[in-house]
Backbone as JSON Lines, residues from 0, in Angstrom:
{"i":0,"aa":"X","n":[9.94,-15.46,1.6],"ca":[9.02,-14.54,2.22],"c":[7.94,-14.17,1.19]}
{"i":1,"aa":"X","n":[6.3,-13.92,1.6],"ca":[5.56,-13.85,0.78],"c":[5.36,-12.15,-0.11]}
{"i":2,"aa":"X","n":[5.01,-11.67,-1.23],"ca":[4.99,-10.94,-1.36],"c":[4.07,-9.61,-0.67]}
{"i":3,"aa":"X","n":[4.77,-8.58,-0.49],"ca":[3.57,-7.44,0.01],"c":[2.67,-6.98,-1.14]}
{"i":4,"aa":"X","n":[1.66,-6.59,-0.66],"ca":[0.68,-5.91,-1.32],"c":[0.94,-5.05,-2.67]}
{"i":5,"aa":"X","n":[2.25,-4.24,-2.14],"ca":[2.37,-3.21,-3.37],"c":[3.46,-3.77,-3.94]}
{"i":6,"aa":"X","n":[4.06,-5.12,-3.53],"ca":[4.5,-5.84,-4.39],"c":[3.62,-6.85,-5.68]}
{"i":7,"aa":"X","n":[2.7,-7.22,-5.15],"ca":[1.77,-7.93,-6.15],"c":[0.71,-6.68,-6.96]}
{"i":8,"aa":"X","n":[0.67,-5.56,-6.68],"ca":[-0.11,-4.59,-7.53],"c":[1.56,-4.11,-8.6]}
{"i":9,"aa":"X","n":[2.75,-3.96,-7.85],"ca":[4.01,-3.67,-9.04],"c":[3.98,-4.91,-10.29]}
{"i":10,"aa":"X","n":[3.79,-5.92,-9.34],"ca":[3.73,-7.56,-10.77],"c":[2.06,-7.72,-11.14]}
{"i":11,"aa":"X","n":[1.01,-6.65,-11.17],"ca":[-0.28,-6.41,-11.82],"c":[-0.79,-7.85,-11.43]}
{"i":12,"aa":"X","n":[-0.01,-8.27,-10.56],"ca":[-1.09,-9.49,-9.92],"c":[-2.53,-9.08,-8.98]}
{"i":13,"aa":"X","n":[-2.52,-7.74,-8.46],"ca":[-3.41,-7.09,-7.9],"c":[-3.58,-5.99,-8.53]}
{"i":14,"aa":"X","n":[-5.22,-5.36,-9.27],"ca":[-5.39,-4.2,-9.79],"c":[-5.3,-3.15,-9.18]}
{"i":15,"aa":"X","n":[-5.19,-1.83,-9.49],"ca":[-4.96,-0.57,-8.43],"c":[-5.2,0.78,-10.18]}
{"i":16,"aa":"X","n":[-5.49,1.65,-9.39],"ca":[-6.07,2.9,-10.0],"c":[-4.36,3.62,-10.08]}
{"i":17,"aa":"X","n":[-3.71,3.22,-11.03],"ca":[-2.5,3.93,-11.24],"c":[-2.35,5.47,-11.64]}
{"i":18,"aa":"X","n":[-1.88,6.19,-10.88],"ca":[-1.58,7.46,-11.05],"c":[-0.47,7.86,-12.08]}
{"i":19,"aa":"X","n":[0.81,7.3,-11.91],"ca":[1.99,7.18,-12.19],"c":[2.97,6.08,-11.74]}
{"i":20,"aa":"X","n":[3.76,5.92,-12.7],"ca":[4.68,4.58,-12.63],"c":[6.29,5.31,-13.08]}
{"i":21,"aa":"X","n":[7.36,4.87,-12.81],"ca":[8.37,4.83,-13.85],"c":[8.9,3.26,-13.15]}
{"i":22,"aa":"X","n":[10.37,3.45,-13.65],"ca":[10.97,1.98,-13.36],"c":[11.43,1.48,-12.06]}
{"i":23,"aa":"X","n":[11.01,2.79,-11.16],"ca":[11.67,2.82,-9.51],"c":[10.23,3.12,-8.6]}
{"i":24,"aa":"X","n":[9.41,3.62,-8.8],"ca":[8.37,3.63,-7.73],"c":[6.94,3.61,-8.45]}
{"i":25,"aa":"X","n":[6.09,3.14,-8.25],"ca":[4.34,3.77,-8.64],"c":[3.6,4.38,-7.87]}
{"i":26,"aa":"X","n":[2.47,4.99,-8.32],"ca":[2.02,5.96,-7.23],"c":[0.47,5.39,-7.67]}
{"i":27,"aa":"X","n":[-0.65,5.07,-6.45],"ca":[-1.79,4.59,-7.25],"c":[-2.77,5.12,-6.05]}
{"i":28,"aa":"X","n":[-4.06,5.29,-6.19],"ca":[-5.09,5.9,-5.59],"c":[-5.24,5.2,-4.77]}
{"i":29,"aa":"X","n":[-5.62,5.46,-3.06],"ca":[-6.17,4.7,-1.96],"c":[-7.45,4.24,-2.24]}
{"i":30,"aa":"X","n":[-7.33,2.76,-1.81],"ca":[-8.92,2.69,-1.83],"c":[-9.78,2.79,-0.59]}
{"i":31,"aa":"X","n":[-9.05,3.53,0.01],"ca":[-10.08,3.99,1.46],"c":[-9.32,5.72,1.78]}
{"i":32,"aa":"X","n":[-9.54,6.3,0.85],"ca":[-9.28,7.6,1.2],"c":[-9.7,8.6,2.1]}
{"i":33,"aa":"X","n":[-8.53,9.36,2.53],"ca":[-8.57,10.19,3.58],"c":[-9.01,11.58,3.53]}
{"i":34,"aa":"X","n":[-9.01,11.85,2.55],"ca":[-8.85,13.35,1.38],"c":[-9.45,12.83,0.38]}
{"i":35,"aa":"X","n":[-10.0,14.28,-0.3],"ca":[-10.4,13.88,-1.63],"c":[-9.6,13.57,-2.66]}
{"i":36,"aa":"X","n":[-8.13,14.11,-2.09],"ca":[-6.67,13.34,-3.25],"c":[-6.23,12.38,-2.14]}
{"i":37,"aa":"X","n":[-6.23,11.14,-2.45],"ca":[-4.89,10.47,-1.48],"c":[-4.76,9.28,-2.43]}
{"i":38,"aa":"X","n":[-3.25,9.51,-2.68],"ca":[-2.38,8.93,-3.33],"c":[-1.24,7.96,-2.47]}
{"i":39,"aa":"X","n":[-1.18,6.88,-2.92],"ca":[0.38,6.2,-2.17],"c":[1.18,5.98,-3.35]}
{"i":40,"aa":"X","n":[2.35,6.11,-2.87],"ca":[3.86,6.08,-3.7],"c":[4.66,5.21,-3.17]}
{"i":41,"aa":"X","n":[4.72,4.87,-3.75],"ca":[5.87,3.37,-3.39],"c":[7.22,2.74,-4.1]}
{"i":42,"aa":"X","n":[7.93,2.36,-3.62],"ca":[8.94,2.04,-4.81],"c":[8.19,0.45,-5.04]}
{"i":43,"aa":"X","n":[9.17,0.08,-6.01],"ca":[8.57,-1.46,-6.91],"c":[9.63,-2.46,-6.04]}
{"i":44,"aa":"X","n":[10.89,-1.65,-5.97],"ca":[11.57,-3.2,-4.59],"c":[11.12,-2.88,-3.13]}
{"i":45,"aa":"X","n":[10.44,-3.94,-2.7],"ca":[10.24,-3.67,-1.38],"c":[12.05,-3.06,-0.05]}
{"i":46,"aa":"X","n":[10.97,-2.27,0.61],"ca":[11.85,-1.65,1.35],"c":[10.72,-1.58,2.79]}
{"i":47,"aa":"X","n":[11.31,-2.66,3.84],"ca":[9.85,-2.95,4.65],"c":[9.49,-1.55,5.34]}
{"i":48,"aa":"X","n":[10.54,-0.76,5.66],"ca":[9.71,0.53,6.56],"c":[10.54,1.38,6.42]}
{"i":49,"aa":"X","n":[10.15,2.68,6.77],"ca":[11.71,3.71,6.86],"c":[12.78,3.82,7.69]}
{"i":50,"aa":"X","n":[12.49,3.02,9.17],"ca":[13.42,2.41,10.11],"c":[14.48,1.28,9.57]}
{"i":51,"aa":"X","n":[13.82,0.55,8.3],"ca":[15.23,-0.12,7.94],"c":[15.62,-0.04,6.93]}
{"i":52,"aa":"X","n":[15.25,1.03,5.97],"ca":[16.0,2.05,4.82],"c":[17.52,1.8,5.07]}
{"i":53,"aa":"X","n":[18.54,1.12,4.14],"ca":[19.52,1.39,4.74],"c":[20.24,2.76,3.91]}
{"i":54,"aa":"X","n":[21.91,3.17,4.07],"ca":[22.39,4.15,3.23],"c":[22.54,3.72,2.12]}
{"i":55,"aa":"X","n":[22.03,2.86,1.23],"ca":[22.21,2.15,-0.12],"c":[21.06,2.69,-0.7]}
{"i":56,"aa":"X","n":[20.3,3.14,0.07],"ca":[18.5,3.51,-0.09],"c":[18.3,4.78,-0.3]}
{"i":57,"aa":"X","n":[19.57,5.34,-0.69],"ca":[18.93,7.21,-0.43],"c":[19.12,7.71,-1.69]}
{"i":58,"aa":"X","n":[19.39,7.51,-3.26],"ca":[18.77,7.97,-4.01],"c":[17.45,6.69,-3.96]}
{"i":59,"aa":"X","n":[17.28,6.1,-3.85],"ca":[15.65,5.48,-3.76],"c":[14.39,6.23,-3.07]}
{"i":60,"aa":"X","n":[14.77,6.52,-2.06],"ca":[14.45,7.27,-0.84],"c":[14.41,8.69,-1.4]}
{"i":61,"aa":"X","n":[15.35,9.76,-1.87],"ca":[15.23,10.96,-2.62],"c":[14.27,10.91,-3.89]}
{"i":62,"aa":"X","n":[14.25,10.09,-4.6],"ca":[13.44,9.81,-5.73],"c":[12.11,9.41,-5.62]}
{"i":63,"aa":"X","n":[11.95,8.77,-4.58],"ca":[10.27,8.45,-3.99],"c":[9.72,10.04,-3.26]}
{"i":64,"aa":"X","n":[10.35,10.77,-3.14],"ca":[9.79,12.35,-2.81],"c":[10.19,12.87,-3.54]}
{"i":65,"aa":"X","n":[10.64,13.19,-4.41],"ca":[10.69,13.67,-5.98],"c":[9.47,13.74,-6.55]}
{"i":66,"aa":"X","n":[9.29,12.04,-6.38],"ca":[8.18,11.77,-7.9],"c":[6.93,11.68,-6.67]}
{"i":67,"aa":"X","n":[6.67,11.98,-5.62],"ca":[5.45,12.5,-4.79],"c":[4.97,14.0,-4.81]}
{"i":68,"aa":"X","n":[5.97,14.86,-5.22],"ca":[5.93,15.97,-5.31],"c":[5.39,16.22,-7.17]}
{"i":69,"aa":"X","n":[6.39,15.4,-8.13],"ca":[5.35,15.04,-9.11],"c":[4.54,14.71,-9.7]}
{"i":70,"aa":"X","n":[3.73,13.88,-8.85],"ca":[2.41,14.02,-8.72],"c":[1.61,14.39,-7.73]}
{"i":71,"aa":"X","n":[1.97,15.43,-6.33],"ca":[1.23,16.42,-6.3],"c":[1.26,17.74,-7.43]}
{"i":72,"aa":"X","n":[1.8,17.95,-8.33],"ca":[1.39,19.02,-9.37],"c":[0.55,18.11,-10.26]}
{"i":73,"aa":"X","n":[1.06,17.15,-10.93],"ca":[-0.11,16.46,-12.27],"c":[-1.22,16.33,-11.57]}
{"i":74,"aa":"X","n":[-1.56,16.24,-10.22],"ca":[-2.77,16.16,-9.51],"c":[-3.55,17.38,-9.34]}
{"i":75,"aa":"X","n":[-2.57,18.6,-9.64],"ca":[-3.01,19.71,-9.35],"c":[-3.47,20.36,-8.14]}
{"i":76,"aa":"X","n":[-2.47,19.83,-7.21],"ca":[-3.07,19.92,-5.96],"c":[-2.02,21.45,-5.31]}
{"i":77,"aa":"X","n":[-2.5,22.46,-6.01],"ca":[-1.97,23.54,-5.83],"c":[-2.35,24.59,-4.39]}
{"i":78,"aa":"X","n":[-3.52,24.37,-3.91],"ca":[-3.79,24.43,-2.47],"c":[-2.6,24.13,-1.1]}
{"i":79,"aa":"X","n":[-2.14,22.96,-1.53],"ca":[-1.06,22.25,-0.82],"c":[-1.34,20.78,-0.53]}
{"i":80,"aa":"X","n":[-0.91,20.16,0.21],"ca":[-1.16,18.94,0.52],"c":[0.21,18.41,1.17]}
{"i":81,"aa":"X","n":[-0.51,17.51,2.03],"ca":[0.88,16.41,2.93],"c":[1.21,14.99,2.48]}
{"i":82,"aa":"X","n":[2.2,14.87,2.72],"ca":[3.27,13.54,2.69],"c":[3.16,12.98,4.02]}
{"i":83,"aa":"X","n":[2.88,12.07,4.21],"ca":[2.92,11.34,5.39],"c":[3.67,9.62,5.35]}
{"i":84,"aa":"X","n":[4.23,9.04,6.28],"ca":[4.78,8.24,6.21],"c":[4.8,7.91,7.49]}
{"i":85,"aa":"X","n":[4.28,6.46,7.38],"ca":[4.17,5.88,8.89],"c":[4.98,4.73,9.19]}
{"i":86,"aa":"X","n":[5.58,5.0,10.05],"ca":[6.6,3.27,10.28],"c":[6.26,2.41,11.94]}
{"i":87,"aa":"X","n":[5.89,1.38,11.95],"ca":[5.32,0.38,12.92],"c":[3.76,1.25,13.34]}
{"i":88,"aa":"X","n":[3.24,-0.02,13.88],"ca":[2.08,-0.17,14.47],"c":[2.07,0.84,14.9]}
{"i":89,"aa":"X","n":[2.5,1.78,15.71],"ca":[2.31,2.61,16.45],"c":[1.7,4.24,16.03]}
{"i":90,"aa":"X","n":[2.54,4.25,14.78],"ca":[2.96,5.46,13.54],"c":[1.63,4.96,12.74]}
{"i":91,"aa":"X","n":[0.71,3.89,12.58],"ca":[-0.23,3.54,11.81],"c":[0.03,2.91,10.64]}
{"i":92,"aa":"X","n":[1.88,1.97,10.48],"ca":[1.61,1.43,9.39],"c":[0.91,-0.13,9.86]}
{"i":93,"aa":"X","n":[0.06,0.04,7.99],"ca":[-0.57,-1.33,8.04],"c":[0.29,-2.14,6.76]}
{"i":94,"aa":"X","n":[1.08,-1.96,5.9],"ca":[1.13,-2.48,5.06],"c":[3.17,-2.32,5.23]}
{"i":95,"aa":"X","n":[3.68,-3.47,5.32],"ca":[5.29,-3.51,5.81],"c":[5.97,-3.32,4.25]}
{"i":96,"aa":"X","n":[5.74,-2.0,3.61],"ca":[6.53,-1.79,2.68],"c":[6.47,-0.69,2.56]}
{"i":97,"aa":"X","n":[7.38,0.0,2.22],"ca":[7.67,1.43,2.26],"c":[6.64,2.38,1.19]}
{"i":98,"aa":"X","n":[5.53,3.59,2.11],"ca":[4.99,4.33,0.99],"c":[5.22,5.87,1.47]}
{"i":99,"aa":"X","n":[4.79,6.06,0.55],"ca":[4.04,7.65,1.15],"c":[2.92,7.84,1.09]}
{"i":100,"aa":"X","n":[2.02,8.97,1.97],"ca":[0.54,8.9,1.55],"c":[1.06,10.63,1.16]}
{"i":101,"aa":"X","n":[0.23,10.67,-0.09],"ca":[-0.03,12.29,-0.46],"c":[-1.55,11.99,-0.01]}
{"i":102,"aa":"X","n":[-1.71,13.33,0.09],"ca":[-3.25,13.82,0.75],"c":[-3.18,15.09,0.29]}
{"i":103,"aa":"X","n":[-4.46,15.5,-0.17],"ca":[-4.68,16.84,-0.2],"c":[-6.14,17.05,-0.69]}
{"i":104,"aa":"X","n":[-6.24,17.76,-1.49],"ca":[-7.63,18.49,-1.82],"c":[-8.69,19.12,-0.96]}
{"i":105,"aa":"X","n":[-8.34,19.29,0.63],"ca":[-8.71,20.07,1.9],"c":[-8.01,20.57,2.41]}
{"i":106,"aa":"X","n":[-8.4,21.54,3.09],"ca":[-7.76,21.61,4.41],"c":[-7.61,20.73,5.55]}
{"i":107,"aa":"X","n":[-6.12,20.21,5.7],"ca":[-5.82,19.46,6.46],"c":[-5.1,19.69,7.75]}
{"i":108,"aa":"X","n":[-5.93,19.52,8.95],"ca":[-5.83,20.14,10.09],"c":[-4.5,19.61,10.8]}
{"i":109,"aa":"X","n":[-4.27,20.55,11.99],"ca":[-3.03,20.0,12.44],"c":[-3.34,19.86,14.21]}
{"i":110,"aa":"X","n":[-2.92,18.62,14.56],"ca":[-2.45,18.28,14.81],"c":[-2.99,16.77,13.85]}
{"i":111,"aa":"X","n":[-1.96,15.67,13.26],"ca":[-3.63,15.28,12.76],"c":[-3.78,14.08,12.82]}
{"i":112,"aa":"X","n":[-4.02,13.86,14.41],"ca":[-4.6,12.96,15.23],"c":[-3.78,11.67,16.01]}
């Protein structure tokens, strides 16, 4: 199977505006942002969506909102900001590997869209 996207930016085969890294997820700047912060977090082994997360996946899964929440503070995004996570077409994912989007630096309305 071919690699995903935030699989070839984890093996620096694709460049990306890195926020934060450790040895389990990276977090790197959108390049079509939604907010004036929007960040994705990702782990480095692909995990295609959160529908097929299995229970082997949940400190992976706990630790990818950990370290989203750690860099909403190094971001300084003390206002607040959202976590969002989309799974199939429907939910708006485009990319079949597990992220999060942080967003923030506005007010971000609700319902949201």
């Amino acid at each position: 199977m071919s690699q995903t996207l935030f699989e070839k930016i984890a093996a620096r085969e694709i460049s990306a505006q890195i926020v934060f890294e450790d040895d389990l997820v990276l977090a790197i700047r959108d390049i079509n942002p939604q907010a004036p912060t929007h960040v994705l977090i990702f782990p480095k082994r692909a995990v295609p969506r959160i529908a097929e997360a299995t229970p082997d996946d949940h400190k992976l899964l706990g630790h990818l909102l950990l370290k989203a929440a750690e860099v909403a503070k190094k971001l300084d995004l003390k206002g607040g900001y959202r976590l969002v996570i989309n799974n199939g077409v429907d939910g708006g994912e485009t990319v079949p590997h597990l992220h999060v989007h942080l967003l923030g630096g506005r007010h971000l309305a609700w319902p949201p869209g």
